[in-house]
C-alpha positions as CSV (number, residue, x, y, z in Angstrom):
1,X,145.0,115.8,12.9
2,X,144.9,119.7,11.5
3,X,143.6,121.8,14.1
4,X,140.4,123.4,12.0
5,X,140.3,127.2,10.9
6,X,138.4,129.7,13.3
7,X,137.7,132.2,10.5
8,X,138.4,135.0,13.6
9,X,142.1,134.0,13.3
10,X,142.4,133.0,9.6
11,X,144.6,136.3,8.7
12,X,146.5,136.4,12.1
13,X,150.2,134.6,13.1
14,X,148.4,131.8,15.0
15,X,149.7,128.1,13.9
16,X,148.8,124.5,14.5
17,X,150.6,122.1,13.3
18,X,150.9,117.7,12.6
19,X,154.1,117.4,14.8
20,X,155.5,113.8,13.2
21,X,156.1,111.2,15.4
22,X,159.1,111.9,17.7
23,X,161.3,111.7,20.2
24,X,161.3,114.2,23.6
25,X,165.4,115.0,23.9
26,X,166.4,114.2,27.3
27,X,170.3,114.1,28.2
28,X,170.6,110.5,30.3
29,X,174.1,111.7,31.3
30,X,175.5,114.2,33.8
31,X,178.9,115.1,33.6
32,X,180.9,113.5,35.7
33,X,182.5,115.6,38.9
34,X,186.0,115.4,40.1
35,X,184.7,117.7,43.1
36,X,183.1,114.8,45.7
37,X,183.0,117.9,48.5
38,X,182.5,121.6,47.0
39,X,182.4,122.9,50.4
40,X,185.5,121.4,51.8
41,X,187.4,121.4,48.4
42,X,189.9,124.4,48.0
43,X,189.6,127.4,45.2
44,X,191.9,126.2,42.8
45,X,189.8,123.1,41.6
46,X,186.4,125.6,41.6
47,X,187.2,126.3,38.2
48,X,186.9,122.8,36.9
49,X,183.5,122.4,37.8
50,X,183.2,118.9,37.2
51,X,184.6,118.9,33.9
52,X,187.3,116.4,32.7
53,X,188.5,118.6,29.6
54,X,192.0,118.5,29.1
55,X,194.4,120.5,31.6
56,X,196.4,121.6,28.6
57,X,193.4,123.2,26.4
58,X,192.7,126.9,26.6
59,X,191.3,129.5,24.4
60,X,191.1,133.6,24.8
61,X,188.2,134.8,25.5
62,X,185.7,135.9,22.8
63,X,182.1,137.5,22.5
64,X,179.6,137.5,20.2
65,X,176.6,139.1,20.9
66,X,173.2,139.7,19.8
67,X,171.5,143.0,19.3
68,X,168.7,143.2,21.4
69,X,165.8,144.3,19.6
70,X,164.0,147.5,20.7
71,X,161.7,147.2,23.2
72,X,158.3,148.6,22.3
73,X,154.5,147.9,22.8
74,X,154.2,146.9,19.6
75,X,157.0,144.7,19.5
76,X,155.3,142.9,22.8
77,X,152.1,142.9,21.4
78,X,153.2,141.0,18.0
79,X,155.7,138.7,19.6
80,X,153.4,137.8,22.7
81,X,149.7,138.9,22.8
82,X,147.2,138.3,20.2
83,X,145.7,140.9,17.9
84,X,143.9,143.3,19.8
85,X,140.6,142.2,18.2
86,X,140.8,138.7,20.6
87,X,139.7,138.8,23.7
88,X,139.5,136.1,26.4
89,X,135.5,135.5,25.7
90,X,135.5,135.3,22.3
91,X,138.0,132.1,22.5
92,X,134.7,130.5,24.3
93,X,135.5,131.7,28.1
94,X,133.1,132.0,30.3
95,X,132.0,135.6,31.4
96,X,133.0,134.7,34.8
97,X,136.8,133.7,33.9
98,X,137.3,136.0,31.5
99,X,136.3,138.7,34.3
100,X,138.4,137.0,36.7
101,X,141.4,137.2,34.1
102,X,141.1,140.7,33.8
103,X,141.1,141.5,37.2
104,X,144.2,139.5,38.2
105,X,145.7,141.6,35.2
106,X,145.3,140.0,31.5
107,X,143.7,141.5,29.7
108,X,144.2,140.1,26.5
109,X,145.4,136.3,25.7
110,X,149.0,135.5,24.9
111,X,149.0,133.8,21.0
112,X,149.8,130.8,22.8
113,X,146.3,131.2,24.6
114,X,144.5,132.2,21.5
115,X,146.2,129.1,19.8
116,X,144.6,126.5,22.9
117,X,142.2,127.5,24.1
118,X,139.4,127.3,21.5
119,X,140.6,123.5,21.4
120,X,140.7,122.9,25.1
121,X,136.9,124.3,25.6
122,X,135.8,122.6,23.3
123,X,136.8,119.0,25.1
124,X,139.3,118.1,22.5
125,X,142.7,116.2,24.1
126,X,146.0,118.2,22.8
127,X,149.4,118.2,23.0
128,X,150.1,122.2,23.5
129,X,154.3,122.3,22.6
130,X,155.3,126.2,22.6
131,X,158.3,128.2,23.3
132,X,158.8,128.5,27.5
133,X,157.5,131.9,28.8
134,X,154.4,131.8,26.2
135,X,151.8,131.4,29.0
136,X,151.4,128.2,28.7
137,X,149.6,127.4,32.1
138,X,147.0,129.7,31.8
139,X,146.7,128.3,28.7
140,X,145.4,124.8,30.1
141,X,144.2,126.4,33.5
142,X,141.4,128.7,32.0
143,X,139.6,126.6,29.2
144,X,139.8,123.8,32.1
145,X,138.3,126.3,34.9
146,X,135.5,127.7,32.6
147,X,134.2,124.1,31.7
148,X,134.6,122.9,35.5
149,X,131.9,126.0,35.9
150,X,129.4,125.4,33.3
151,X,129.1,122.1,34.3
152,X,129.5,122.5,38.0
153,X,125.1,123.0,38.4
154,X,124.8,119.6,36.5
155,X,127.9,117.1,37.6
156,X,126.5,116.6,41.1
157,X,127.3,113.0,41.8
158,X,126.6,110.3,44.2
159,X,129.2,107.6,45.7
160,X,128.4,104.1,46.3
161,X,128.6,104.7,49.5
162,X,125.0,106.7,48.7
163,X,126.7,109.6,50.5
164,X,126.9,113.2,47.7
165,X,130.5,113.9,46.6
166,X,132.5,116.5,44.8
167,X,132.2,118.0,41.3
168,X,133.8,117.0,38.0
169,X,137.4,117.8,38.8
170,X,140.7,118.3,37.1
171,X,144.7,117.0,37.4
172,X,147.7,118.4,36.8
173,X,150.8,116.9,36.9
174,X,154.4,118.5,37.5
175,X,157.8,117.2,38.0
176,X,158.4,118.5,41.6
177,X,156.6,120.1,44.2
178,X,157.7,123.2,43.5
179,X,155.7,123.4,39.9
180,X,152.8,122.2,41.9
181,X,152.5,124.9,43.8
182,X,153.4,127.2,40.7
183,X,150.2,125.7,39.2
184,X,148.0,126.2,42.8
185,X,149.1,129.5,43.0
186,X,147.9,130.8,39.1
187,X,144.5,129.1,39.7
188,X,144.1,130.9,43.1
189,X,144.8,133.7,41.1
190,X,141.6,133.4,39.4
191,X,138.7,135.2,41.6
192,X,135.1,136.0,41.5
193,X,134.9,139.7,40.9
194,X,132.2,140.0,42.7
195,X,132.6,137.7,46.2
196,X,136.3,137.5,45.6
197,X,135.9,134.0,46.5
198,X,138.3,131.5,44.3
199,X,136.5,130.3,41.0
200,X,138.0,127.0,42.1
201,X,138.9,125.0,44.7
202,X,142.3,123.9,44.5
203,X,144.8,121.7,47.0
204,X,148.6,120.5,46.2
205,X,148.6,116.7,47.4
206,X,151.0,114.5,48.4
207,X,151.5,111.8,50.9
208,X,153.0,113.4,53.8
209,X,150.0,115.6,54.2
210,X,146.9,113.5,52.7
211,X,144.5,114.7,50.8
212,X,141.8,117.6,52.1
213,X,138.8,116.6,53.1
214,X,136.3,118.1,50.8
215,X,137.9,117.0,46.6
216,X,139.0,120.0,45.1
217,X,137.8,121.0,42.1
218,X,141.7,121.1,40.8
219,X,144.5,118.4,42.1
220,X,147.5,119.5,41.9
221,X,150.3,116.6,42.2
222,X,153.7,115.0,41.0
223,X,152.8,111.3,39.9
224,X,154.5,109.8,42.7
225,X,152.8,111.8,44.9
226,X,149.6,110.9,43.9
227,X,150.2,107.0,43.8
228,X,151.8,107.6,47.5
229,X,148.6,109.6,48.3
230,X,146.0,106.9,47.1
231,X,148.3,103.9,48.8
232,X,148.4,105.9,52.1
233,X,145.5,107.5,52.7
234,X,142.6,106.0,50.2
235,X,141.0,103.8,53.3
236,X,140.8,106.8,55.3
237,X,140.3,109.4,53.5
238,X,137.2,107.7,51.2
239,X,135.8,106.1,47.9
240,X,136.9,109.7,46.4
241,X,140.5,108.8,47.0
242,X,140.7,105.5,45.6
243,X,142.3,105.2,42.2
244,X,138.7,104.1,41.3
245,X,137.0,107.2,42.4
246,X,139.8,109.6,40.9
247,X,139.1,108.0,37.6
248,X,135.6,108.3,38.1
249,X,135.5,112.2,39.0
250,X,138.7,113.4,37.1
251,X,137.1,114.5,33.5
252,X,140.5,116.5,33.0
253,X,144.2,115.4,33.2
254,X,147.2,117.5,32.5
255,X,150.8,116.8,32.3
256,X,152.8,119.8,32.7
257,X,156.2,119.5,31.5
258,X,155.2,116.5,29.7
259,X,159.0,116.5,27.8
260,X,160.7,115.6,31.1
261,X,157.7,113.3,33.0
262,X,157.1,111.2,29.4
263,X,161.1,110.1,30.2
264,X,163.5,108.7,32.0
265,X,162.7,108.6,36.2
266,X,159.7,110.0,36.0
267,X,157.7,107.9,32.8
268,X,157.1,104.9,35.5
269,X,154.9,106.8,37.6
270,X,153.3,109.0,35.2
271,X,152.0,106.3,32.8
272,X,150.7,104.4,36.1
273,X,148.5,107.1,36.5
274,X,147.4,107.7,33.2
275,X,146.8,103.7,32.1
276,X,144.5,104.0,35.6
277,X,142.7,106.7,34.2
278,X,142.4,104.8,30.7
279,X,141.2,101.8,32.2
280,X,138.5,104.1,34.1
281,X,137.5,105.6,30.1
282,X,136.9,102.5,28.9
283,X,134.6,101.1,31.9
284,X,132.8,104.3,31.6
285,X,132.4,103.4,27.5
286,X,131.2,99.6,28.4
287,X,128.3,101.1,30.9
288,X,127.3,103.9,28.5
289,X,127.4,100.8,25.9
290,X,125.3,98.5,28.1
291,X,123.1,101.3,29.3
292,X,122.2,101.7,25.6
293,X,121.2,97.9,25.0
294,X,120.0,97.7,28.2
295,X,122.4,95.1,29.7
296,X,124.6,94.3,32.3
297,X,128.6,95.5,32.5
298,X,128.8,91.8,33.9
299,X,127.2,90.2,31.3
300,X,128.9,92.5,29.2
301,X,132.6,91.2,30.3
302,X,131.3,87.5,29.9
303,X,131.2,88.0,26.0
304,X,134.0,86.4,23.7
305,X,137.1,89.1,23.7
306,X,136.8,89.8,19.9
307,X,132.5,90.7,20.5
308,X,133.9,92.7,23.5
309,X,136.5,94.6,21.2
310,X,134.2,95.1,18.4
311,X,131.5,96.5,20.3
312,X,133.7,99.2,21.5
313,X,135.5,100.3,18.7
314,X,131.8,100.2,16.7
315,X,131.1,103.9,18.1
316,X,128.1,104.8,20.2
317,X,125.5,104.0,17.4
318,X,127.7,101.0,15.6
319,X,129.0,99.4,18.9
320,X,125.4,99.5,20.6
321,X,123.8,98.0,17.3
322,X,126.8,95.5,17.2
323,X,126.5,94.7,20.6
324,X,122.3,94.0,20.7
325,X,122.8,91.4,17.8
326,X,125.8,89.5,19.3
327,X,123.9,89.1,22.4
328,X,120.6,88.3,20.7
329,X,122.8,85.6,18.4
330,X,124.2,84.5,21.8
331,X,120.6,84.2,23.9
332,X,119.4,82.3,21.1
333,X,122.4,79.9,21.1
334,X,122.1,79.6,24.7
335,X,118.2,79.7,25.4
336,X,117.1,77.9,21.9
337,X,113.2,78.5,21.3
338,X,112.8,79.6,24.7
339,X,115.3,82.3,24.5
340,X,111.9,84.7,24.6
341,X,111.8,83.8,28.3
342,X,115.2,84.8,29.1
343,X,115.6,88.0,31.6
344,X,117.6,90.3,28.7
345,X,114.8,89.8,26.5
346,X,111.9,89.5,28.3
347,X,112.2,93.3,28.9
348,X,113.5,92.0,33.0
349,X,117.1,93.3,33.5
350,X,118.8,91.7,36.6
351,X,119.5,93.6,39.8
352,X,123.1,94.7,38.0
353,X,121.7,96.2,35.1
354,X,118.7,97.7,36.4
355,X,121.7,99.3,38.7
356,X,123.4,100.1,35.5
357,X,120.2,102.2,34.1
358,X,119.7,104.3,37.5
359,X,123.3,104.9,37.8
360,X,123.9,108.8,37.0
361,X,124.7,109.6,33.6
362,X,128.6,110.7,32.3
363,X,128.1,111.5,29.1
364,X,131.5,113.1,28.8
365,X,134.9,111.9,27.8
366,X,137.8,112.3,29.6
367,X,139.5,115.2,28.5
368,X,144.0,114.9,28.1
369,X,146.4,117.7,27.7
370,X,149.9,117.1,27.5
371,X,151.8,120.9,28.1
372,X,155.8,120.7,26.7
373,X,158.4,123.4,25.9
374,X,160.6,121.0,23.6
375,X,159.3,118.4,21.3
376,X,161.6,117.6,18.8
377,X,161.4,115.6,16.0
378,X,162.7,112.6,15.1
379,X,163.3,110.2,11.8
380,X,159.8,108.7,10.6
381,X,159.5,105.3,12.0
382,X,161.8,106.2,14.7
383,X,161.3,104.9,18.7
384,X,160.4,107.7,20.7
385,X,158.0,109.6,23.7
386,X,155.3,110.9,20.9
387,X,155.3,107.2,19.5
388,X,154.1,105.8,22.9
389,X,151.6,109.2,22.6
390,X,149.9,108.6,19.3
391,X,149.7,104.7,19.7
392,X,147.6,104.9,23.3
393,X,146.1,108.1,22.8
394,X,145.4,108.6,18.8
395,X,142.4,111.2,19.0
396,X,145.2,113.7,20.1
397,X,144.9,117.1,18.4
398,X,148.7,118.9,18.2
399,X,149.1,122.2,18.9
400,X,152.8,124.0,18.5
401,X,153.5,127.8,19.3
402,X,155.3,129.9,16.3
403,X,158.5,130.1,17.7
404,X,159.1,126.3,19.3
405,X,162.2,125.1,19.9
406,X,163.7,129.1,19.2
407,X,165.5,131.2,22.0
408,X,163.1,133.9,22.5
409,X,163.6,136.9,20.1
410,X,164.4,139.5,22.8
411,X,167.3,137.9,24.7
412,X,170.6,139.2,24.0
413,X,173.4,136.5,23.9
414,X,176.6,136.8,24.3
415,X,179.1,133.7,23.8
416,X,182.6,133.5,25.4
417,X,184.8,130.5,25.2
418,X,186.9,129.7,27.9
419,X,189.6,127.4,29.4
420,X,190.3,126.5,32.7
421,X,193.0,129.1,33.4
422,X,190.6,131.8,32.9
423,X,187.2,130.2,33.7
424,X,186.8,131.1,37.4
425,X,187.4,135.0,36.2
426,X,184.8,135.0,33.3
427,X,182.2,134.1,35.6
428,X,182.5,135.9,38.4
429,X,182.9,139.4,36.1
430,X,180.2,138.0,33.7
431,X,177.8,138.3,36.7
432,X,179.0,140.9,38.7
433,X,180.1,143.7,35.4
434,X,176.2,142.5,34.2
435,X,174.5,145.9,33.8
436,X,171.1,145.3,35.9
437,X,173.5,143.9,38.5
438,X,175.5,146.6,38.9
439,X,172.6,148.6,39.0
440,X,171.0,146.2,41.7
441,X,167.8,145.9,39.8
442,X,168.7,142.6,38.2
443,X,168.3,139.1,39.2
444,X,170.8,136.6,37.9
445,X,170.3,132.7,37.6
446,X,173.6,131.0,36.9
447,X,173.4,127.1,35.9
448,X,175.4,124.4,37.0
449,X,175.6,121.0,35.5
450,X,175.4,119.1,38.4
451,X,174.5,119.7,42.2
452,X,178.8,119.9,43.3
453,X,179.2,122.2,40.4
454,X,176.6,123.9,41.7
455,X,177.9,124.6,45.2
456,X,181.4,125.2,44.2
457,X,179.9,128.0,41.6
458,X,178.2,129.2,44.6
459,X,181.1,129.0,46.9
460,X,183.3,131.5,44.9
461,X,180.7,133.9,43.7
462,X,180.2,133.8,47.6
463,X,183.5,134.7,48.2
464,X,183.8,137.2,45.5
465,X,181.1,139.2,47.8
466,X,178.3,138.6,45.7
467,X,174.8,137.7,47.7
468,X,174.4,133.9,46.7
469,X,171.3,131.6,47.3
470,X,171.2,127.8,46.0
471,X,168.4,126.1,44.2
472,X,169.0,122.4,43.5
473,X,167.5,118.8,45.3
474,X,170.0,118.3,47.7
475,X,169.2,121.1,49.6
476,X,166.2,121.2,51.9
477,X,163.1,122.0,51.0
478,X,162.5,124.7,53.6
479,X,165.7,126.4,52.2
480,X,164.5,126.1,48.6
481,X,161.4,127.7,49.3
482,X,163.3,130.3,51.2
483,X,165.3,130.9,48.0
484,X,162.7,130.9,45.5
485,X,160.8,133.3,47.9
486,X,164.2,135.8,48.1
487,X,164.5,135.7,44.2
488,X,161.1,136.3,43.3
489,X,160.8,139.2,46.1
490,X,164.4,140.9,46.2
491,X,166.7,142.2,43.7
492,X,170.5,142.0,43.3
493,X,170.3,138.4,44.0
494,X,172.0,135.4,42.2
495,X,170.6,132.5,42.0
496,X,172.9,129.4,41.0
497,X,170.8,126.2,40.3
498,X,171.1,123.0,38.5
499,X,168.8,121.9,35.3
500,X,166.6,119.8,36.8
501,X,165.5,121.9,39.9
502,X,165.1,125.0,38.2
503,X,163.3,123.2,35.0
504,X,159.8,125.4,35.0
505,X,160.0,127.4,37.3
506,X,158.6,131.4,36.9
507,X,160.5,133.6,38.6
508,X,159.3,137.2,37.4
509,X,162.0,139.0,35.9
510,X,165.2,137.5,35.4
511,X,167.5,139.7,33.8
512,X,170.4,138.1,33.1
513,X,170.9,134.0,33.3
514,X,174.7,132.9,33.2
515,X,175.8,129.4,31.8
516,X,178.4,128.6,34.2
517,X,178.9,125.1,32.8
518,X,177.3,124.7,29.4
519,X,174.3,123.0,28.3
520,X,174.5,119.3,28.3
521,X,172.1,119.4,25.1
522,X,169.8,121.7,23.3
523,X,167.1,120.8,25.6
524,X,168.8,122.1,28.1
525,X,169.6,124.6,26.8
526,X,166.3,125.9,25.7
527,X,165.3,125.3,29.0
528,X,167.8,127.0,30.3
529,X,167.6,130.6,28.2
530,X,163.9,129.8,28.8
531,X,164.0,131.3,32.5
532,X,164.4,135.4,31.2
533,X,162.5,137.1,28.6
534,X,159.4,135.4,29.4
535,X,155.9,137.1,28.9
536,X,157.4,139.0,25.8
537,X,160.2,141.0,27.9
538,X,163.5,141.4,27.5
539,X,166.8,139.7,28.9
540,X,170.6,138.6,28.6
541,X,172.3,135.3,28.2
542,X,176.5,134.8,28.9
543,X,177.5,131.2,28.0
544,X,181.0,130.0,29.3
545,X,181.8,127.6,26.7
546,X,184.9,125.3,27.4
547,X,186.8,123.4,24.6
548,X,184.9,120.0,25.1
549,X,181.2,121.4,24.6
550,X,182.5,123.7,21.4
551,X,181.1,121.6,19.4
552,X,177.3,121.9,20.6
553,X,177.3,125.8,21.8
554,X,178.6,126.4,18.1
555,X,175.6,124.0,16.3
556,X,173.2,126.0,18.9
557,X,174.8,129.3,18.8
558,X,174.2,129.2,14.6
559,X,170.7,128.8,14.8
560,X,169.8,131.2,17.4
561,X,172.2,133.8,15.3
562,X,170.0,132.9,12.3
563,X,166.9,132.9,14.0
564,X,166.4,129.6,13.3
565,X,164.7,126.5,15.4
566,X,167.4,124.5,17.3
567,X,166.1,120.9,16.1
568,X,169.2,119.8,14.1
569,X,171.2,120.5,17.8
570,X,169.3,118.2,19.7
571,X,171.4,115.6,20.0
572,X,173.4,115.2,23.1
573,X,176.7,116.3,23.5
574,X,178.4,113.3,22.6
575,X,176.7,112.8,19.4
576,X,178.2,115.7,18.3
577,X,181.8,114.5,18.9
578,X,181.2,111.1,17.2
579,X,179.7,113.0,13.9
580,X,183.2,115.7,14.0
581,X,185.3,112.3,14.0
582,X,183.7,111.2,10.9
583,X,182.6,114.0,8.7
584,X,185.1,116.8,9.9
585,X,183.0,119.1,10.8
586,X,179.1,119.2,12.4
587,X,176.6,117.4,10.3
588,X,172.9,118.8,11.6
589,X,171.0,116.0,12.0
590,X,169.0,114.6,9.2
591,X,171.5,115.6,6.7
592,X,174.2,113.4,7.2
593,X,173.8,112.3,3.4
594,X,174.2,115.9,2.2
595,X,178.3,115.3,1.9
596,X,180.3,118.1,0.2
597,X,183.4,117.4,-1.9
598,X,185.6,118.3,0.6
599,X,184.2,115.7,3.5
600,X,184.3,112.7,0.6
601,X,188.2,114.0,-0.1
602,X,188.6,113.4,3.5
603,X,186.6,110.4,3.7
604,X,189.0,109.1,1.0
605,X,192.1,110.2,2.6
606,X,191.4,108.8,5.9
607,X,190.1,105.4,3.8
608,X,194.2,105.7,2.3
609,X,195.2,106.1,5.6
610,X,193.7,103.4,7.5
611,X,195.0,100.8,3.9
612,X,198.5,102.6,5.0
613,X,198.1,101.6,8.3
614,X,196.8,98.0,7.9
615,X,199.8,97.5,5.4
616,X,202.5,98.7,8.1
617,X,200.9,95.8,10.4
618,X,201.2,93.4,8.3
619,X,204.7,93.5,7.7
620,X,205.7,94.2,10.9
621,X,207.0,97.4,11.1
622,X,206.6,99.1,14.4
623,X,207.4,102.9,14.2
């Protein structure tokens, strides 16, 4: 579905788009790692990093690089913020947000803002896909925050237990605690101007710590922190904590980094949560439907599947109407003449649905939003995370930022191939000769494939007297916080960290990030580049390529030179080697039936070849 023209934006850069039914790219595979200690191992085998490329491989070293365009207001302002004419109100905040914005410092929306949040206030589930560093949380977080308040004087609820409870509320869902708290700390961001008081009450959970008290307005969690949290602590902690009551209270659900929690470890979880919160929308549609025909949920559920089905996919005005003649149809088959006397129709509801009728009213629908960085396309027809999307939630409205899947405009990139003889020296001088290094102003994230490679990167930038800290999940979580708390706060610092742990994070100002090991896909990669430039500034990229990943840095490393999207890359890495072995050279995706002449000459001569070959067998000759 077309998101619909506001006539404020009708001349400006804004876009929505249909985003075909695909595929999130996630690479299944980390490289393997000859390096089982990093610690303990010696500095000669540092500069393998885990790779398995061929000892006898090298290349000289070679740059190409970018030019960084100028930096300038009005550069920022085009590429970032919206026209000057939108302001934070007139996308349908709240005075009170909109207030609270400006005083925590924005002033105007981000496109990516302007582009969402028109759609998000007005109650409509979206998948919001734009370019990392677009403002996407705030994005979600203040269309979510301004309805939470409008609706906070009438939402007042009571619990079966007869006792008042909390609010309407919201969830968001993030990949690791460390994007939890990311989220927490934006929304606290967001104050009364006058009290200074939060606009919202907010609270990580998870099950080491149980859940607060008093429900927060805004529940901030990983999904197997939340399913952990409502298996520990739901007997003591209340009816609110029950998957039931979350389903009940929750009007809005977010999934934050939705390419990486839609796949792979994390997809179990998440879609437990969700398919909870589904089966809570459609018990909330059977009692507004049976409120309407003034009926029982129980005698409701004791209807013939197909009636059942009907009923609720009939509408609020067709499924109602449906619904009183099936059960009219059925009193009569049941009750005969006397069906008159029967308690439905004799205007005397049982004790469940006169429960039913005094139960407080939700009138409103459960509200999804499904936040990504990557969402690449894939073959019509084709299997994939968007699939399972549209099929169980097909009212979703798809939102995509102008430059998705694009590195951003204002990083500066400079390639450099390397072998293993002269690895270990590219990376320490591409860090340490960086400009904003030098100048200690900088802060440097370099990138590891794995958590070894990570260490041993560590290990001999350590030991080239460089000030180190490392990011990744095998190291505690006290010394993760610690390092995240250094690099946001100090400068001069490097930062080496591995895909996964690093995936989302906002650290303000990253000057320079360093590809020690390249990306394992264009995914990654995105991700990756994603952690500078953000918010419309400026940064640097270096990307030590070695022989074996030539392939994919040179697929990527085309369309960021030609400004174009990096969909055709985003493959993994070993896609790219089966398609050299058969076409001779890189076949984007999606064209692999655009052959030139000169791959169908060498189709041909390797068809001679192998006729050669099979002839040689079969006489017997053995060269």
């Amino acid at each position: 579905m077309l998101v619909g023209s506001w006539p404020l934006f009708q001349n400006h850069v804004f876009h929505s788009v249909e985003i075909p039914a695909s595929s999130l790219g996630f690479p299944s595979r980390l490289e393997s790692t000859r390096r089982q200690s990093a610690v303990s191992s010696s500095l000669a085998s540092l500069n393998r990093l885990g790779r398995t490329a061929s000892r006898a491989s090298s290349a000289t070293a070679t740059a190409c690089a970018h030019q960084e365009p100028a930096a300038s207001s009005e550069a920022h302002e085009g590429e970032f913020l919206a026209p000057a004419q939108v302001s934070f109100a007139s996308l349908g905040l709240s005075q009170t947000v909109a207030e609270a914005l400006a005083a925590a410092g924005f002033d105007r929306p981000a496109q990516v803002q302007a582009l969402s949040i028109p759609a998000i206030c007005g109650g409509r589930s979206v998948v919001l896909a734009a370019e990392t560093g677009s403002g996407k949380t705030l994005a979600y977080l203040a269309p979510i925050i301004s309805t939470l308040l409008e609706r906070r004087p009438v939402t007042g609820r009571v619990s079966p237990r007869g006792e008042r409870w909390a609010y309407d509320g919201a969830l968001v869902l993030c990949a690791n605690a460390a994007l939890c708290q990311q989220v927490v700390v934006a929304a606290d961001k967001l104050r009364d101007t006058a009290s200074g008081e939060k606009l919202v009450r907010t609270a990580f959970v998870n099950p080491r710590d149980g859940p607060p008290l008093e429900p927060p307005d805004l529940i901030v969690s990983t999904p197997a922190g939340l399913i952990g949290t409502v298996d520990t602590w739901s007997e003591s902690a209340g009816w609110e904590w029950t998957s039931t009551g979350l389903a009940n209270r929750l009007r809005h659900v977010v999934v934050d980094e939705a390419d990486l929690l839609l796949g792979g470890g994390y997809a179990k979880a998440l879609w437990q949560v969700l398919d909870t919160m589904r089966g809570g929308d459609k018990e909330r549609r059977i009692e507004a439907l049976c409120k309407q025909v003034g009926t029982s949920p129980e005698r409701f559920h004791s209807l013939p599947y197909p009636i059942r089905k009907q009923a609720l996919e009939g509408g609020a005005k067709g499924g109602a109407k449906y619904l009183e003649s099936r059960l009219a149809k059925r009193d009569a088959e049941l009750w005969g003449s006397d069906s008159a006397s029967h308690p439905a129709s004799s205007g005397h509801k049982d004790a469940s649905a006169a429960a039913a009728l005094d139960a407080p009213e939700r009138t409103w629908e459960r509200q999804y939003v499904f936040v990504a960085a990557t969402m690449p396309e894939e073959p019509d027809g084709a299997r994939g995370v968007s699939v399972d999307l549209r099929k169980r939630f097909p009212g979703l409205q798809w939102l995509a930022g102008r430059q998705l899947h694009q590195a951003q405009q204002k990083l500066q990139h400079t390639w450099v191939s390397v072998s293993d003889a002269n690895w270990e020296s590219s990376l320490v001088g591409a860090v340490r000769d960086d400009p904003s290094h030098a100048s200690g102003s900088g802060r440097t994230l370099v990138f590891a494939s794995t958590t070894n490679a990570a260490n041993a990167v560590a290990e001999l930038l350590a030991q080239s007297h460089l000030e180190v800290v490392i990011y990744h999940r095998n190291i505690p979580v006290a010394d993760q916080a610690d390092a995240l708390k250094r690099m946001s706060s100090e400068r001069g610092l490097v930062m080496v960290c591995t895909d996964a742990a690093a995936r989302g994070l906002d650290i303000p100002h990253v000057t320079h990030v360093v590809q020690a090991d390249f990306a394992s896909s264009a995914v990654d990669f995105l991700h990756r580049v994603g952690r500078s430039a953000r918010a419309g500034q400026g940064g640097r990229i270096t990307s030590l390529i070695m022989p074996e990943k030539a392939v994919l840095a040179g697929a990527i490393q085309a369309a960021v030179e030609a400004g174009q999207p990096v969909e055709g890359a985003f493959s993994r890495n070993r896609s790219f080697r089966k398609k050299l072995r058969k076409y001779g050279d890189y076949v984007p995706r999606g064209q692999q039936g655009e052959l030139s002449d000169g791959h169908m000459e060498r189709k041909q001569q390797s068809k001679v070849l192998k006729q050669q070959q099979s002839r040689t067998d079969d006489l017997g000759w053995d060269d």
